[in-house]
ChimeraX commands (.cxc) that place a marker at each C-alpha (Angstrom):
marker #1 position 58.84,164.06,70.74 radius 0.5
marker #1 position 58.85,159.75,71.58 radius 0.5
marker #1 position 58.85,158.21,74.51 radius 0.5
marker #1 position 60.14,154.83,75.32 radius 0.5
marker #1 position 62.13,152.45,77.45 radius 0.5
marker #1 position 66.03,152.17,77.27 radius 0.5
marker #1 position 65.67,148.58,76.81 radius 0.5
marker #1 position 70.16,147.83,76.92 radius 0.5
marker #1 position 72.86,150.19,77.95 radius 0.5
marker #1 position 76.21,149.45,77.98 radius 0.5
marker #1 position 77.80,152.28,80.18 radius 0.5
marker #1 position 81.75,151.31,78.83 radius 0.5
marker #1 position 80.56,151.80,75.43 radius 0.5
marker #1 position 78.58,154.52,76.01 radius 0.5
marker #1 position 75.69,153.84,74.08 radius 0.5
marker #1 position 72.32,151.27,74.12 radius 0.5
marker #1 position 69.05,151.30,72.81 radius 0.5
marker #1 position 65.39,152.67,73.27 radius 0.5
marker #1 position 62.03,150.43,72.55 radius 0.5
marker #1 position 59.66,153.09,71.77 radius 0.5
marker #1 position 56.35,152.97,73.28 radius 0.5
marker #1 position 54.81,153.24,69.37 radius 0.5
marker #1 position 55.53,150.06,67.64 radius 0.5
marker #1 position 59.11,150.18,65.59 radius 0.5
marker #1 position 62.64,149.35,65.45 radius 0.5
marker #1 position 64.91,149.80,68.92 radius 0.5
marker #1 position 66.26,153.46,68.46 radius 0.5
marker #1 position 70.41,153.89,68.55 radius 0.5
marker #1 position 71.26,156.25,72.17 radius 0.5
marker #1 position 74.67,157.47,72.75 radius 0.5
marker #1 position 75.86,159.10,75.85 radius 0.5
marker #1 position 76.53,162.42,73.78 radius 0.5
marker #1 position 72.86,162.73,73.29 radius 0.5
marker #1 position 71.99,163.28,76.98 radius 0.5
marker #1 position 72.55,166.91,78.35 radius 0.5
marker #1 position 76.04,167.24,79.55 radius 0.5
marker #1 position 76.16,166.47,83.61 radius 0.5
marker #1 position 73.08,164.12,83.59 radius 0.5
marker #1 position 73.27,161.08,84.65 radius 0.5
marker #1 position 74.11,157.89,82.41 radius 0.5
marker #1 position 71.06,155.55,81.35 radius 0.5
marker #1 position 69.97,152.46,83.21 radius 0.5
marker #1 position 68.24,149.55,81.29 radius 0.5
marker #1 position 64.38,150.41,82.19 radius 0.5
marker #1 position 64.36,153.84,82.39 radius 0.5
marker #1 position 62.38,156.00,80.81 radius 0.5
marker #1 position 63.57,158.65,78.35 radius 0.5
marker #1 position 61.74,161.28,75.88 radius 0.5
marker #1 position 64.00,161.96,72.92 radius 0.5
marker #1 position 63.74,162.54,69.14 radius 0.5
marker #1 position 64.58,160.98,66.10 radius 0.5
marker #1 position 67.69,161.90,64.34 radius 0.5
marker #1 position 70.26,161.28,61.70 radius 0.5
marker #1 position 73.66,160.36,62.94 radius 0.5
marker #1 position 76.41,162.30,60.67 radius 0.5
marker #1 position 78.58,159.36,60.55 radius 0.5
marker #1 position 76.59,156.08,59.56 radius 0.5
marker #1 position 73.43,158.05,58.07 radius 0.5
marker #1 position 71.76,155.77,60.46 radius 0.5
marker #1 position 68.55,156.86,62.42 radius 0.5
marker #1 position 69.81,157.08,66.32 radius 0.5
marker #1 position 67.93,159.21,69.49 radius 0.5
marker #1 position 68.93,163.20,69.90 radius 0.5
marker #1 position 68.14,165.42,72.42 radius 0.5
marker #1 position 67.47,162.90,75.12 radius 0.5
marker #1 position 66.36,163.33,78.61 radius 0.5
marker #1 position 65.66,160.91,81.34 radius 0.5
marker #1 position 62.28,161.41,82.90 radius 0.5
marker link #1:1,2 radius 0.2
marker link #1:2,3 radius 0.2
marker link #1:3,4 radius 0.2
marker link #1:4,5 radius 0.2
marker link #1:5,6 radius 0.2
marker link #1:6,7 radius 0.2
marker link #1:7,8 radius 0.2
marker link #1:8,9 radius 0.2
marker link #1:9,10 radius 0.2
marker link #1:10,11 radius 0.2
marker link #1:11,12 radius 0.2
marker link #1:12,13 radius 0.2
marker link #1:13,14 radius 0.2
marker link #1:14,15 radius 0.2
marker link #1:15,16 radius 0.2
marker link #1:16,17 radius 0.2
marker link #1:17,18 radius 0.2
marker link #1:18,19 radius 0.2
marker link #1:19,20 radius 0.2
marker link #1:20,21 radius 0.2
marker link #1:21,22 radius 0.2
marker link #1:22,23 radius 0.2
marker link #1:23,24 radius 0.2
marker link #1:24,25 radius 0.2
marker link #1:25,26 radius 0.2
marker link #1:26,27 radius 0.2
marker link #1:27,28 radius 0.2
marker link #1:28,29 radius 0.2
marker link #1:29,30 radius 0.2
marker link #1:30,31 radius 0.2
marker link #1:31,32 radius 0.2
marker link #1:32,33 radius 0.2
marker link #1:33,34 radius 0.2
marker link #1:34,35 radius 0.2
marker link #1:35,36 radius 0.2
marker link #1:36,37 radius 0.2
marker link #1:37,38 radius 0.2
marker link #1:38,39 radius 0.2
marker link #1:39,40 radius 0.2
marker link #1:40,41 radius 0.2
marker link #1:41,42 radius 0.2
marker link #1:42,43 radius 0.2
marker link #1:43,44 radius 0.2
marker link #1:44,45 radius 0.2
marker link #1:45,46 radius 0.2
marker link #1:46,47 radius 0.2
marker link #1:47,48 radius 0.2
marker link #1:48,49 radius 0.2
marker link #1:49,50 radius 0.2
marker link #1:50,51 radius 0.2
marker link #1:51,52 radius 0.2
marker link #1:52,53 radius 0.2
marker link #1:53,54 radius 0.2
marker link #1:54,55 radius 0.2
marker link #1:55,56 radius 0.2
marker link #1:56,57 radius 0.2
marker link #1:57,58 radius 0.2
marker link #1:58,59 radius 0.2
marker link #1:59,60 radius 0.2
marker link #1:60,61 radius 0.2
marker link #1:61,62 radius 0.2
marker link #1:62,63 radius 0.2
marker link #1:63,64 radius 0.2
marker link #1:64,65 radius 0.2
marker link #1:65,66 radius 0.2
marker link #1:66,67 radius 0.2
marker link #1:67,68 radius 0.2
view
């Protein structure tokens, strides 16, 4: 598990970004990653999550996210 900070969020897109509290690239968030009926992200709040693949890009992006 990481922790970090979403640092952006753009709730029409549905997606942002996390700084992780280790040192390291932003981490890709979208709104499918958070359990379904939670609320959506706010630029500084805090979130534990894990680092996935996403199936379309191949890109490293946050799974299993929750706001803490």
């Amino acid at each position: 598990m990481s922790f970090g900070i979403i640092k952006k969020w753009i709730d029409d897109r549905g997606f942002g970004f996390i700084k992780p509290d280790e040192r390291g690239p932003d981490v890709f968030i979208h709104v499918k990653m958070l359990p379904r009926g939670s609320a959506h992200p706010i630029e500084g709040d805090r979130v534990r999550y894990e680092v996935g693949t996403d199936d379309r890009s191949g890109r490293s992006c946050a799974v299993n996210v929750q706001i803490l």
